[in-house]
C-alpha positions as CSV (number, residue, x, y, z in Angstrom):
1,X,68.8,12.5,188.1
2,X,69.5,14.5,185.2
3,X,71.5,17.5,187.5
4,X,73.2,14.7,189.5
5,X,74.7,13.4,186.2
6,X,75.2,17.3,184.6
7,X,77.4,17.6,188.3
8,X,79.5,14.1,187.4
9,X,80.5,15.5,184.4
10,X,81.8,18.3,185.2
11,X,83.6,16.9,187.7
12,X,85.4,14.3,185.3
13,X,86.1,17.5,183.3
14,X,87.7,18.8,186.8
15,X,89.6,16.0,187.9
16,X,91.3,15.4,183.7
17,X,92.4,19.3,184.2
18,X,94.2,18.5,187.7
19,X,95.9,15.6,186.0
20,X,97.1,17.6,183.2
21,X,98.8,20.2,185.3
22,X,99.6,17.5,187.5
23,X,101.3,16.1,184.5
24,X,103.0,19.4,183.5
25,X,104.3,20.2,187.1
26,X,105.9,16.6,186.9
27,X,107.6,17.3,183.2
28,X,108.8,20.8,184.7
29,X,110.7,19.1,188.1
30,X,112.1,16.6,185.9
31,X,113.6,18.8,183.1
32,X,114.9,21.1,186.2
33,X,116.1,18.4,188.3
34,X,118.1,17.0,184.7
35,X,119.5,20.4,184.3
36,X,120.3,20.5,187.5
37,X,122.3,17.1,187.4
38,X,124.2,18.6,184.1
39,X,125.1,21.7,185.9
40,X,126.8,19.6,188.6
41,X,128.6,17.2,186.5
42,X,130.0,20.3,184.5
43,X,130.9,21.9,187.7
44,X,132.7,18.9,189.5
């Protein structure tokens, strides 16, 4: 019981890291894709 629930929690701790770097990947395109956008409009 008591390694079973040792395991869940670690896994909780697992699964909050991929959402933060699934978080910052998500900021990252975003700010690119905006740049991106600017770039355009001040090329056209």
């Amino acid at each position: 019981m008591l390694s079973q629930h040792i395991s869940q929690q670690g896994l909780a701790i697992e699964n909050t890291q991929t959402g933060n770097v699934n978080l910052t990947i998500t900021r990252i395109t975003i700010i690119l894709v905006s740049i991106f956008l600017n770039l355009n409009k001040l090329i056209l």
